[in-house]
KOLBALO-200724 format. One record per residue (C-alpha): x, y, z. Coordinates in steps of 0.5 Angstrom, whole numbers, padded with zeros to 4 digits, always signed. Layout:
<dokols>
XYZ;...
</dokols>
This chain:
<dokols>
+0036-0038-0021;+0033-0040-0014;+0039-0037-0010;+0039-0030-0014;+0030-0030-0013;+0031-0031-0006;+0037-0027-0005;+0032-0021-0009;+0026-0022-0005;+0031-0021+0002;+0034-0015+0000;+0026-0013-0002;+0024-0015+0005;+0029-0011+0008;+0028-0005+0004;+0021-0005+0007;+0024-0006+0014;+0020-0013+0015;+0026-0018+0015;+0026-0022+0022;+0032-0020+0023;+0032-0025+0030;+0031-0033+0027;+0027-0038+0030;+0026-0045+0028;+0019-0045+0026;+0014-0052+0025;+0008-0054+0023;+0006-0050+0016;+0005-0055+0011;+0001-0061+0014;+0004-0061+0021;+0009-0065+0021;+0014-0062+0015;+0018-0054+0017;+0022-0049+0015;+0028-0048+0020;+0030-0041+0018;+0037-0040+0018;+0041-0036+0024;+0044-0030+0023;+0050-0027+0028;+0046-0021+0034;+0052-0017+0029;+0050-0018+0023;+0042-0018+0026;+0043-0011+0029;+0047-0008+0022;+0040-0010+0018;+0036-0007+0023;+0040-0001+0023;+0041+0000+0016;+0034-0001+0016;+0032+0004+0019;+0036+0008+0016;+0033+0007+0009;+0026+0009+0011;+0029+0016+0015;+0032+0017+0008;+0026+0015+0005;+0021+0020+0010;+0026+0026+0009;+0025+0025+0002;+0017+0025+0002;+0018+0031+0006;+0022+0034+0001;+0018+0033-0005;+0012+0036-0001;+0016+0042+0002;+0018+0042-0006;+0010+0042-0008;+0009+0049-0003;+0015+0052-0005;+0014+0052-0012;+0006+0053-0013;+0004+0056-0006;+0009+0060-0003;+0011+0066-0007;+0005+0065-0011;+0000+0071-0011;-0006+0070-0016;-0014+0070-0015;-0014+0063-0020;-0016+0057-0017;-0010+0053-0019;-0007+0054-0011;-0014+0049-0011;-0011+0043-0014;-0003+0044-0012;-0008+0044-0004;-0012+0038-0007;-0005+0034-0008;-0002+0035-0001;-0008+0033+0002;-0010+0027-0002;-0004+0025-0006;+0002+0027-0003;+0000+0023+0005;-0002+0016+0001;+0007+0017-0001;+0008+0019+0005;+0004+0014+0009;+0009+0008+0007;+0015+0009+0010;+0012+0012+0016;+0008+0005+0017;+0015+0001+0016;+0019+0005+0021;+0014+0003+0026;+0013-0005+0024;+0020-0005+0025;+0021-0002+0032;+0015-0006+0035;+0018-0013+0031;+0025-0011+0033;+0025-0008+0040;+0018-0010+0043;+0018-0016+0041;+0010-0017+0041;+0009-0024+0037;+0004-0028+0041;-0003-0025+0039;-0008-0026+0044;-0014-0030+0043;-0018-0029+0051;-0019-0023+0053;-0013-0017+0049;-0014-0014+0042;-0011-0017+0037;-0005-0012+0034;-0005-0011+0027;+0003-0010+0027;+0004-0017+0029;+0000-0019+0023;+0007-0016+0019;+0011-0022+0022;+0013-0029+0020;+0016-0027+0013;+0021-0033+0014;+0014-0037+0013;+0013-0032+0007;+0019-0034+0004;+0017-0041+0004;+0010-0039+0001;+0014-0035-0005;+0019-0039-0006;+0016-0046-0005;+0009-0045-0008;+0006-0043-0015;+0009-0037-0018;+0005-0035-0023;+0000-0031-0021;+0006-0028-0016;+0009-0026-0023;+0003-0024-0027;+0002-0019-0021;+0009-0017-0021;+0008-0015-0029;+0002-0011-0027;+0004-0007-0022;+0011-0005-0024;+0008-0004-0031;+0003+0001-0028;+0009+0005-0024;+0013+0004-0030;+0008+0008-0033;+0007+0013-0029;+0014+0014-0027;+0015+0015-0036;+0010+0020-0035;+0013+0024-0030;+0019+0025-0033;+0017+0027-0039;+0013+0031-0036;+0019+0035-0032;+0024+0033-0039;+0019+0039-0042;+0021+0044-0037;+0025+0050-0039;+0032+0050-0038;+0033+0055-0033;+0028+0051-0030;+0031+0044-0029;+0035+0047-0022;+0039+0042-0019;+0033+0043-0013;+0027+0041-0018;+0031+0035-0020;+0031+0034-0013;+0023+0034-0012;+0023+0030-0018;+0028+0025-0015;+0024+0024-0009;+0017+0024-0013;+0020+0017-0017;+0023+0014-0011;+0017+0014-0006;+0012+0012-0012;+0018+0007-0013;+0017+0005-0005;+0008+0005-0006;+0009+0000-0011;+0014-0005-0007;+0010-0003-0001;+0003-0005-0005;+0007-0012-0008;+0009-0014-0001;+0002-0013+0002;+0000-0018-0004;+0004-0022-0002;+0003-0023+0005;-0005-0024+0003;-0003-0030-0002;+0002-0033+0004;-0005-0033+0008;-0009-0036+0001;-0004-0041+0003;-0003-0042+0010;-0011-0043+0010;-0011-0048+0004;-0005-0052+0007;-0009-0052+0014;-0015-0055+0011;-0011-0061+0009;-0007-0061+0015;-0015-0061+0018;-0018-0066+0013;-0012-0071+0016;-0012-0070+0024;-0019-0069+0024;-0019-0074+0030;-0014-0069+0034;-0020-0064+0036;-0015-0059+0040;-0009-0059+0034;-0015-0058+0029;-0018-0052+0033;-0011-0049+0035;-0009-0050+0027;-0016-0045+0027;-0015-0040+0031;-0007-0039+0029;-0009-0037+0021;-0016-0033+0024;-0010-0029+0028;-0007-0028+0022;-0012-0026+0018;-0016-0021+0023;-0009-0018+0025;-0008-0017+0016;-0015-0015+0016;-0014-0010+0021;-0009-0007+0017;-0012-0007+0010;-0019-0005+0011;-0018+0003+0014;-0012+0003+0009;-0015+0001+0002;-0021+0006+0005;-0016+0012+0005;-0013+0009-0002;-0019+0009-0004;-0023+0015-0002;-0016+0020-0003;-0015+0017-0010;-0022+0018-0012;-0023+0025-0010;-0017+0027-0012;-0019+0023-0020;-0026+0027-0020;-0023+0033-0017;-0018+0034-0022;-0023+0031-0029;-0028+0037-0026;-0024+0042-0025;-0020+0041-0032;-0027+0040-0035;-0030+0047-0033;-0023+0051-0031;-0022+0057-0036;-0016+0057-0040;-0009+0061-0039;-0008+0068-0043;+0000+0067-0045;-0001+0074-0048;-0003+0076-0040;-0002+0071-0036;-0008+0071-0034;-0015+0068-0034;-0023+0069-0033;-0021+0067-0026;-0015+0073-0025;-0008+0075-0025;-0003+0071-0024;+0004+0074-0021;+0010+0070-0018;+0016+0071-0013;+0022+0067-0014;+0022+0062-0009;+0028+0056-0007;+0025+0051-0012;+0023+0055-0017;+0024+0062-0020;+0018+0067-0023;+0019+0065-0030;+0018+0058-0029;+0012+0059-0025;+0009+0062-0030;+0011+0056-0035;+0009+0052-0030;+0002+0054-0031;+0001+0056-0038;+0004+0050-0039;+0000+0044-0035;-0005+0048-0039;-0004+0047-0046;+0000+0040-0044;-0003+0033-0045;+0003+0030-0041;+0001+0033-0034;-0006+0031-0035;-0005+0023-0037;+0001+0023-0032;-0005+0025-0026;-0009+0020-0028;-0004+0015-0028;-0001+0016-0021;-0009+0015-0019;-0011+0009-0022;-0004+0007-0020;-0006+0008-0013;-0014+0005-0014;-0012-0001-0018;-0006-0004-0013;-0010-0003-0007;-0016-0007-0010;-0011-0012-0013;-0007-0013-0006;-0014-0015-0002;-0018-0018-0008;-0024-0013-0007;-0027-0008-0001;-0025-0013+0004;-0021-0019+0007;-0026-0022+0010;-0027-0027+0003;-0022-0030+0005;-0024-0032+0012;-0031-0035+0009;-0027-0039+0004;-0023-0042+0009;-0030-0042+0014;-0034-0047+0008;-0027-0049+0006;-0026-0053+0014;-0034-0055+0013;-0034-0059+0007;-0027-0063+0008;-0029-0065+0016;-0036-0066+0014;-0036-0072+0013;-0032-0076+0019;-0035-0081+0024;-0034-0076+0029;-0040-0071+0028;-0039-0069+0036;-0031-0066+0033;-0034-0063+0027;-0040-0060+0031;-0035-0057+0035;-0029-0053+0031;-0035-0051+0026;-0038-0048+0033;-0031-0045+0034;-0030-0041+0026;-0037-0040+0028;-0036-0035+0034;-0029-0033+0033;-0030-0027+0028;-0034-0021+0031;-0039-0018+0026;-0037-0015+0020;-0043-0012+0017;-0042-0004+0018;-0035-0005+0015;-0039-0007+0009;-0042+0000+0009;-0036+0003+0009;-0033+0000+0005;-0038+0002-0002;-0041+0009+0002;-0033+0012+0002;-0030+0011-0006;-0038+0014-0008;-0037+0020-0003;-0030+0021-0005;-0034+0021-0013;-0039+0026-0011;-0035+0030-0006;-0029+0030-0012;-0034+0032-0018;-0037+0038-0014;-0031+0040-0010;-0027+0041-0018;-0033+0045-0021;-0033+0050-0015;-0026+0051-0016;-0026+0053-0023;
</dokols>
């Protein structure tokens, strides 16, 4: 069963292009004196996974690109009417469809950077702090995973894919409803690619989760380690500056993309509600509505007559609505889950008080004073990322709210 979870998270790791493909013997994680040697690959099978890799997340942003070239074909292109539902098919592209595309296209760059640059030391004095690097060391994270308690690990697993299984029912009974003239092999296609990048965002969600429980780890095992060798001033203060690396190059990550997550999602929520709320009913008699006519041309992925059922259908159906607010919650709920709030710097304020209480009561009050003087200055001031963090998801509400109804 251990080789099977360990062989699971490695195919997972390399699907998402964040294996190490190139080993190193790495130590002091635990307590500075037990380590993890990783196991060294031939440079043959090395460059395989690499190239595989690469391969996969190609395939996945062609797909993306597929299923929004999908979205244009059958809903703007072709499509000659005075409703306002263009409005929503244009609020998909926009503010739904790049949170998918997003995925991949960041771990085609991690894996060029951590394959071919080679960029692992992250600077302390004088050079910015990369947050490509923060995607390293996942032999560390391995350790993490399969070493460490797993319960909340499974409880996030079961949630996670709960919600995309949901949501991934939901869309295909949602496409199962079509016409038969309708069920093409390019609109099985889209549908293909729709269920495969909400597939991807998920995996892509639970290996962020993952790598914040690696750092709640790192941080808990170097406060032991600091605890014990608290007479090893420079050891400790290394140890210190070695998780804040780790923590502020994730945190450079994490904060600009759950702010994108959260404001596209909650402006695309809002939008749709409003306009659901307030947009007058199709004709089926006339396909027509307060709003104008509807006249279609067929197009690659769609045909005229299923356009027109495309429309008078999504307005009558319940799926399409429940199907939407699905993906939308899908997408706030694993982003807050994956940074346990609107910001990561929690984290760094535990590990802060964490080092205060367990090295406050050595003899040496010199030593102690001088690694709380370095935790101290070592993180930059914060305070307007807090702003942004709670001003952006309000502005998507209110934006969203008044963006729906205008539309209508």
């Amino acid at each position: 069963m251990e080789d099977l979870i360990r062989r699971v998270h490695q195919v997972f790791l390399w699907s998402l292009g964040m294996r190490e493909f190139n080993h190193r013997q790495t130590g002091d994680w635990y307590t500075g004196m037990e380590c993890l040697v990783a196991r060294r690959r031939s440079k043959r099978q090395e460059r395989f996974l690499a190239i595989t890799s690469v391969i996969f997340q190609t395939v996945l942003i062609i797909s993306s690109l597929v299923l929004a070239w999908s979205k244009i074909d059958c809903h703007l292109l072709g499509t000659m009417f005075t409703s306002s539902a263009i409005v929503v098919n244009l609020c998909y592209l926009l503010f739904y469809w790049p949170l998918l595309a997003i995925s991949p296209v960041i771990c085609i760059i991690i894996l060029a950077r951590t394959s071919f640059h080679r960029r692992r030391g992250i600077e302390t004095a004088g050079r910015t702090i990369s947050w490509v690097d923060s995607f390293g060391g996942d032999d560390e994270m391995t350790y993490d995973v399969m070493e460490g308690p797993r319960i909340s690990l499974w409880c996030t697993f079961i949630v996670f894919y709960t919600l995309l299984l949901a949501s991934c029912t939901l869309e295909t009974l949602d496409s199962a409803s079509l016409l038969p003239e309708c069920q093409t092999w390019s609109a099985m296609i889209s549908i293909v690619c729709n269920l495969g990048n909400q597939f991807f965002y998920c995996n892509f969600c639970y290996f962020l989760y993952l790598k914040r429980k690696s750092l709640e780890r790192n941080c808990e095992r170097s406060v032991t380690f600091m605890r014990v060798q608290i007479q090893q001033h420079e050891r400790c203060c290394s140890r210190a500056s070695n998780v804040f690396r780790r923590y502020y190059g994730l945190r450079r990550f994490l904060f600009p993309w759950l702010n994108l997550v959260l404001f596209c999602s909650v402006f695309g929520l809002t939008f749709f509600l409003s306009w659901k709320s307030y947009y007058p009913p199709i004709d089926p008699s006339t396909h027509s509505s307060k709003n104008g006519s509807l006249h279609f041309q067929d197009t690659l992925f769609c045909s005229e007559a299923c356009k027109t059922a495309y429309v008078e259908r999504h307005d009558e159906s319940l799926i399409f609505p429940a199907k939407v607010v699905t993906e939308k919650f899908m997408m706030i709920i694993l982003a807050l889950h994956v940074v346990r709030g609107l910001d990561l710097k929690h984290q760094w304020d535990h590990f802060r008080m964490d080092v205060y209480l367990a090295t406050s009561t050595v003899e040496d009050k010199e030593q102690w004073k001088q690694l709380t003087e370095l935790l101290e200055k070592i993180h930059p001031d914060t305070n307007h990322d807090i702003l942004a963090s709670l001003t952006l998801p309000l502005l998507g509400l209110i934006t969203g709210f008044l963006s729906g109804k205008n539309a209508a």
